[in-house]
N, C-alpha and C positions, 0 to 999 in steps of 0.2 A: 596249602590247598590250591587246588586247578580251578581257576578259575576262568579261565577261557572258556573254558569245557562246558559252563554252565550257560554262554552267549547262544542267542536266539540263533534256529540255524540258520537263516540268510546271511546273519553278521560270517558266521563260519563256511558257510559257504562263500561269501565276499571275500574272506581269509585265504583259503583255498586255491582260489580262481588267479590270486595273485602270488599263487608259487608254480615253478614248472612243473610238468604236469606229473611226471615221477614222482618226484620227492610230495607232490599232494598226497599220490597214491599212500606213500608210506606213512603218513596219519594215519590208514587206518587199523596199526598194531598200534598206536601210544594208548588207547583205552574204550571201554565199549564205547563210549559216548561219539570217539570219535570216529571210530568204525562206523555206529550211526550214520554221522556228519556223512562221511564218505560214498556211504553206501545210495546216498540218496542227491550225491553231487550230480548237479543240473550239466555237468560240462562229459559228456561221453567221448571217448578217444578211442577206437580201433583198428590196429595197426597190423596187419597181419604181415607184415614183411619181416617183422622184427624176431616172428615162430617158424614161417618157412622158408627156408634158404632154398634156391634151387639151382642148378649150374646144368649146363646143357651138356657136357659130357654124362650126366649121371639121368637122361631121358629116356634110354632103352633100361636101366638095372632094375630089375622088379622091384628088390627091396631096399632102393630111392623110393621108387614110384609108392610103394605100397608105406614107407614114413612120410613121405608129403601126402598121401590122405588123410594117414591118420592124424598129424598135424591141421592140415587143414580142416578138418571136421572137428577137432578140439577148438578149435578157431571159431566158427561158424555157430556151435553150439553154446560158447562164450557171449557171444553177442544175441543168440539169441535170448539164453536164460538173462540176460540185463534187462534186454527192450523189454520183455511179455512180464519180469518186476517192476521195474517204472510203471507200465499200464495198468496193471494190478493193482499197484498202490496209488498212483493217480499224483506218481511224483512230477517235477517239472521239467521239460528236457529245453534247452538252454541252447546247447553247442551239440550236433551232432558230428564227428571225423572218423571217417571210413576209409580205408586207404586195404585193396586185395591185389596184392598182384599174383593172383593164381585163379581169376574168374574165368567159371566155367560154363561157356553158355547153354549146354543142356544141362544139369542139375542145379546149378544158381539163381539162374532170374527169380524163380518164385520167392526163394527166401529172402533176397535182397528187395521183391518188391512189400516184402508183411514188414519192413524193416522201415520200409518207407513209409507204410500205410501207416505205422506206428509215430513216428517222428512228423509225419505233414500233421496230425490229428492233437499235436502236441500244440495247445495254443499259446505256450512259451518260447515256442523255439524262434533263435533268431540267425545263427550260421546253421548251414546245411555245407559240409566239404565229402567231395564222392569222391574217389580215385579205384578206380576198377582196369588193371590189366588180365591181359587173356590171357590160360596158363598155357596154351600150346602143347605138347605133346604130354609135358609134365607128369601127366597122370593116366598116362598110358593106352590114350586113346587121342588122336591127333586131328590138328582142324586147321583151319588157315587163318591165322587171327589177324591178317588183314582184312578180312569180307566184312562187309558190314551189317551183315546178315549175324552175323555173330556178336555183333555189338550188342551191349546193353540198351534196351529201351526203356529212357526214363518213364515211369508212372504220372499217371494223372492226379494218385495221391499227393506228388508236392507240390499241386499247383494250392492245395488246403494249408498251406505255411504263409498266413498272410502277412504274419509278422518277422519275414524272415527281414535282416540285415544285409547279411553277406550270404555270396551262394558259389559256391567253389566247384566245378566238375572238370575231371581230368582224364584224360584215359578214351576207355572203348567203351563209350555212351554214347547212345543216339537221342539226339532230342527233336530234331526233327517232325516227328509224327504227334510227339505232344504239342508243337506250336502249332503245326496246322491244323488237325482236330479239334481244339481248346481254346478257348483265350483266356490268355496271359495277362496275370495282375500280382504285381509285389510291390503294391503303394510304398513299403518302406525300406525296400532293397537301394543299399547304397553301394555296395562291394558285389560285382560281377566279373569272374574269372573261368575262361572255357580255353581248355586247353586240351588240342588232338580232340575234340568231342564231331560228333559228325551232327553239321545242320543242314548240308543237303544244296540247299541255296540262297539267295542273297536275300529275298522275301523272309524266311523263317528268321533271321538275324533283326529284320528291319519290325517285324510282330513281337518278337522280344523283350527288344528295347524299347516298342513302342507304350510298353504294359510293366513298363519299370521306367516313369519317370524320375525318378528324387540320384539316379546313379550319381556317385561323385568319383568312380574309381573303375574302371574298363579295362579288363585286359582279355584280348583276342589273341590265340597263338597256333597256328597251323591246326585250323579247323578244317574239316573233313569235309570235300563237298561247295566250299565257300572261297569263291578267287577273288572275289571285291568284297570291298566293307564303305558302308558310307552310314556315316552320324551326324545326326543333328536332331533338334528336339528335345537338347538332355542340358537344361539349363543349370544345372549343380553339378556338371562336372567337371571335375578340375585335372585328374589324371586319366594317360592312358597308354596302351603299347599293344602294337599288332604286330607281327613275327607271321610273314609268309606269306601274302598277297599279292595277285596282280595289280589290283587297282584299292589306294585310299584316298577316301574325299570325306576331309571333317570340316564341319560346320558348324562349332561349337566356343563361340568367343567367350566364354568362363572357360578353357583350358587353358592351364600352367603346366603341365607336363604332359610330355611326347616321347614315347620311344618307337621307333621304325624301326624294323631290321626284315634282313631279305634274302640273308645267306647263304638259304637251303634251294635256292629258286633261282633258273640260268635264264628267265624271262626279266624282263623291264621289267619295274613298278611304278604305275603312273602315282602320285601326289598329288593332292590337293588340300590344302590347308591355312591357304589366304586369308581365312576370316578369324583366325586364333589367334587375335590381335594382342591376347594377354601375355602370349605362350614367357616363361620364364627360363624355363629346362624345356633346351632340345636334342636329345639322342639319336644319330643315323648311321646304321649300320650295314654297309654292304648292300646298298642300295645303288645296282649297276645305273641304274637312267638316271642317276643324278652325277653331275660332272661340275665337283667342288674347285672353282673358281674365285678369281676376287670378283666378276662381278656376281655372282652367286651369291658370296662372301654380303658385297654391297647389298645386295635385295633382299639378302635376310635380314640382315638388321634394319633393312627400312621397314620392313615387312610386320618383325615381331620387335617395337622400340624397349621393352621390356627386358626383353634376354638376358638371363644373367650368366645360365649355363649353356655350353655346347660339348658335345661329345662326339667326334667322326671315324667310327670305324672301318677298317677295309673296305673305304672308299675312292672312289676312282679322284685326283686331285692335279692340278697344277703345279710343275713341280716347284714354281715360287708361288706362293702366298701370301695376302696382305693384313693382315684382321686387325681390324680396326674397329674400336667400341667402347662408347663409355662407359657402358651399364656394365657390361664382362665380368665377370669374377672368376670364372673357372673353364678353361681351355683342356683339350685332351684329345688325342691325336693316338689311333691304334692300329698298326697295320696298315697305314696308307703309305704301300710302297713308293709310289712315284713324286712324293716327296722330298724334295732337294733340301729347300730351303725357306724358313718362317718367317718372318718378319710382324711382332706384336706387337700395336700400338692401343692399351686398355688401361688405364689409369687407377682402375680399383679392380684389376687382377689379382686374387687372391694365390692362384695355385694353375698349375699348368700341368701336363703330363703327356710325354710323350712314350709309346710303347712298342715296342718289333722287333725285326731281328738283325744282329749286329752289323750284315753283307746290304741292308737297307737302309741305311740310318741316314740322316742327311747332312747336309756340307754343313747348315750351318741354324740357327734356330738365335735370334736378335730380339730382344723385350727393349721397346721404345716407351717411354711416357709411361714409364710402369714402375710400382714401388720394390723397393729393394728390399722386399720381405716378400717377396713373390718368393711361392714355393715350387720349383722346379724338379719333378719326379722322374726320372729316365728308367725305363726297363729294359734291357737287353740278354736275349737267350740265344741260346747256338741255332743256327740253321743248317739243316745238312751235316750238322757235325762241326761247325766251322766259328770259331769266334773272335774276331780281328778286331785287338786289340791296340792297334795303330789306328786305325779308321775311329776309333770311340777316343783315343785321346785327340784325335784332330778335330772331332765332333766337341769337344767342351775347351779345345782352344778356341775354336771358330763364335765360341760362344759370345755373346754380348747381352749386357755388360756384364762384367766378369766378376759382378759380388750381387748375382744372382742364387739364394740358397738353394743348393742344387742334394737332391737323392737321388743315389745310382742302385739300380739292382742286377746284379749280375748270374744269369743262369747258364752252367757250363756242364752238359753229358758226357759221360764216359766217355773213354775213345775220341774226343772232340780235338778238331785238329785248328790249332792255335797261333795265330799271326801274331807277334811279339814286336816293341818299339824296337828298329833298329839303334835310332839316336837313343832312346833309355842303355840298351844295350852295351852301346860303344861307350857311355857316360859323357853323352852328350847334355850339356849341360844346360835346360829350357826352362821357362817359367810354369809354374804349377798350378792346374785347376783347385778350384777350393768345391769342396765334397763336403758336405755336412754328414751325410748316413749313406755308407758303402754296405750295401746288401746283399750277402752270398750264399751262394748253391753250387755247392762245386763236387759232384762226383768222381771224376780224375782220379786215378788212384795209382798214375806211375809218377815217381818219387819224383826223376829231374824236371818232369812238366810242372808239379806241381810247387818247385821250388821255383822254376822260373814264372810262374804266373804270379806267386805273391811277390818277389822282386818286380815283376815287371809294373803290379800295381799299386805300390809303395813309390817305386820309382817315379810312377806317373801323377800320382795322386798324394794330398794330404787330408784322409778322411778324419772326420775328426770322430766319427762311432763306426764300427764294425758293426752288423748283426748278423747271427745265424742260428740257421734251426737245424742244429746237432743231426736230426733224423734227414735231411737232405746234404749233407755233407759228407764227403766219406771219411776212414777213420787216419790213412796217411795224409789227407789234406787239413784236415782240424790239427793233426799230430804236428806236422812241419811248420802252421800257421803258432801254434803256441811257441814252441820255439821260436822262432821269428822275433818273436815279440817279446820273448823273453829274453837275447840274448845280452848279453854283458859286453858291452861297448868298451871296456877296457881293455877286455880280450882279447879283441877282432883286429884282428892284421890284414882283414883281405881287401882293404881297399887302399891300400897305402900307398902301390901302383901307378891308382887310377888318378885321374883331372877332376874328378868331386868326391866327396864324401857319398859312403853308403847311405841308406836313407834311414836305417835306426840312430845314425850317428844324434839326426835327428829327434830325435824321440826320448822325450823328456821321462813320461810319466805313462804306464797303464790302467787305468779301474775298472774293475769286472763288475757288472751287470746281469744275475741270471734270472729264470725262471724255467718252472717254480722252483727249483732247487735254489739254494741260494751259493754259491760260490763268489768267495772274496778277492780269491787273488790266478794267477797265471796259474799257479802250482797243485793250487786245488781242483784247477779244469783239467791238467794233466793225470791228476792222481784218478779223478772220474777215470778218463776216457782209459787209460791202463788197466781199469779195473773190470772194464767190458770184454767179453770173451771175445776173440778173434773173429767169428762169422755173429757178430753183433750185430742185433736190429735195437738200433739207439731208442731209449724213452725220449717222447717228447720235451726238449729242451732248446729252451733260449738262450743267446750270450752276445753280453752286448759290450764291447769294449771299447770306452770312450781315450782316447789318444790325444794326448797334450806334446804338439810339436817345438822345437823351441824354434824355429822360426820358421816364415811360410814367402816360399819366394814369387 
């Protein structure tokens, strides 16, 4: 007997809430009860992306045009027949997620605002998530979904959600005309996310916030209308990230987290953040008016003694740098080309990461007073087509100290033209990086490159795991790679020649590691990959082949 079935529905609804949100859906065929259950789930999800596909080649073909309306009006009358049942029966609505991207601003706003009237009137509800883009010519009548005149204007009905928590808006919404008409009150809003929304000016932002003290979680990102952000007053906040401004000035000593970024923007952005005495994590991304320095370097951590995380992307730097830190645990370095050379001194560094492309990488990257369980992550992809493979093995000789557990990832494009070690080459005979987890993406699909690139990185390297994702590889460079690995060291004459051994000579032992398929050994990866048609698009697969050297010089 089912006896779940028979649980009060809050318990069933508690059930529910904690499976994704699909597979909730499909309780409601296991039996009427749970259809019940389902029918009257306080958690609403409306995703209209998932019904209409739309591609901009297909915006003049009537009959595109004329299936994305009838899709979208199947859509539309979905969401309404839920809401005007919920109200009807005077169920609880909990979570409401809205997500169009095909909003049309003369035949939508009304029914999106009864949707809201229905949802702010809900004295359950605690997330409100909006995501409304504009469908542009899609339906065969065209507009400029840049104007903001075509934006959505939020309703005055959600300012009646007094119990909201979280409040999510994305897209082509204007709120604006709600903040300065109305005042703003969400005693218990702790989650605020606006993203692309247009507020107009820096006052609507500052009324806002002002009418939602308890925030613990802020996120600002290329608001519409808004070149400065300035916060303070928000004693329960602990996170935040603004994406796109001339000017931030935060005032808020309970933040622990910070993310800046400025990427999209060829003006300065001024900073200000001296009083976030806690701050823990700090993220800075492409923030040209700042000019990352040691003494920079110094003022930050006198500034935030805290600090444990830092993350500096495609920022303007020194090309020697000092960092220096007790607190530190977690360093990361992304695209800051004019980087030479590192120099860490952080005693409880956990992990490091450097990322970019291989014609930028730097001379030399030294962990001073740091544990030898530091995990050191390199990412390296083609630039231009170009990935110089000389420069990345002088990059982890230069390295110190040299039983630092180091991860390499290597992303190589088609057609990509490939600098090889002369000295590997000639067998010239040098001392060998230790590589814990060599990570590959190698598209390449002519035969001799791609024999010389696994030579040349065998030769350079003793990884001790390979990994790859089948679907980013191609199928002569996985093909050549098994063989590789699989050959019979008895067999091979072709180094007998030469002034060292080949480097399989090397190579003790292999064990295959897959997912989700499970494959045991070398021969069963081959018999797969034989068995996919010639213009194969690979299932998603992992293979991880951990490498037992017998010795490491």
């Amino acid at each position: 007997m089912d006896k779940i079935s028979d649980l009060p529905k809050i318990i069933l609804h508690d059930i529910l809430s904690r499976l994704p949100y699909e597979d909730a859906a499909r309780t409601s065929v296991l039996s009427k009860a749970w259809h019940e259950t389902w029918s009257s789930f306080p958690i609403l999800v409306f995703d209209g992306s998932q019904g209409v596909l739309m591609d901009w080649k297909d915006r003049k073909d009537p009959l595109k045009i004329q299936e994305n309306r009838r899709k979208a009006n199947s859509f539309l009358k979905s969401v309404d027949r839920t809401l005007v049942r919920f109200h009807h029966h005077g169920f609880a609505i909990k979570e409401f997620n809205l997500s169009m991207m095909f909003f049309h601003p003369r035949f939508m706003p009304h029914r999106v605002d009864r949707w809201m009237k229905i949802v702010g009137e809900s004295s359950s509800i605690q997330v409100l998530k909006l995501e409304l883009e504009l469908a542009d010519c899609f339906f065969g009548c065209e507009f400029d979904s840049h104007a903001v005149d075509n934006y959505y204007y939020l309703p005055p009905d959600v300012l009646k959600a007094k119990s909201l928590t979280e409040l999510v808006l994305l897209g082509r919404i204007r709120a604006d005309k709600l903040i300065v008409n109305h005042r703003i009150r969400f005693p218990m809003l702790r989650i605020l996310s606006l993203f692309e929304v247009y507020l107009g000016h820096e006052q609507a932002l500052e009324d806002l916030i002002s009418g939602c003290p308890m925030i613990e979680h802020l996120i600002l990102e290329h608001c519409v209308g808004l070149e400065n952000v300035k916060i303070h007053d928000l004693p329960k906040l602990k996170s935040a990230k603004f994406y796109g401004f001339r000017e931030i000035h935060v005032d808020v000593p309970s933040l622990e987290y910070l993310h800046l970024r400025n990427d999209e923007l060829e003006f300065p952005c001024d900073i200000s953040i001296d009083k976030c005495r806690n701050l823990k994590v700090f993220f800075l991304g492409a923030a040209r008016s700042v000019f990352v320095s040691n003494q920079w370097l110094r003022e930050l951590f006198d500034k935030f003694p805290f600090l444990e995380r830092l993350e500096l992307s495609g920022c303007v730097t020194s090309e020697s740098l000092m960092i220096s830190s007790s607190r530190l645990k977690v360093l990361s370095f992304e695209a800051c080309v004019e980087l030479k050379e590192a120099r860490i001194d952080a005693p409880n560094l956990e992990s490091c990461r450097y990322s970019g492309q291989s014609s930028h990488m730097p001379a030399a990257m030294s962990f001073v007073n740091c544990s030898n369980q530091v995990d050191f992550d390199v990412v390296f992809a083609t630039e231009f087509r170009i990935m110089d493979l000389k420069r990345l093995r002088a990059f982890f000789q230069n390295m110190a100290p040299r039983n630092v557990m180091v991860s390499l990832y290597l992303g190589i494009m088609r057609g990509s033209s490939i600098v090889f070690n002369e000295d590997v080459l000639q067998n010239v005979q040098v001392p060998l990086p230790r590589i814990k987890q060599l990570r590959l993406s190698v598209a390449e699909e002519t035969e001799e490159l791609c024999v010389l690139l696994i030579n040349d990185l065998f030769w350079s390297f003793r990884p001790a795991i390979i990994s790859l994702n089948v679907r980013l590889c191609s199928r002569i460079f996985l093909k050549l790679l098994l063989e590789k690995l699989r050959c019979n060291k008895e067999e091979e004459r072709c180094c007998s020649s030469s002034q060292m051994k080949c480097w399989w000579h090397d190579l003790k032992d292999v064990k295959v590691r897959s997912s989700p398929k499970k494959y045991e050994n070398l021969r069963d990866c081959e018999a797969f990959l034989d068995s996919l048609p010639i213009n194969f698009s690979s299932p998603t697969l992992h293979l991880n082949f951990e490498l037992e050297w017998d010795s490491l010089q």
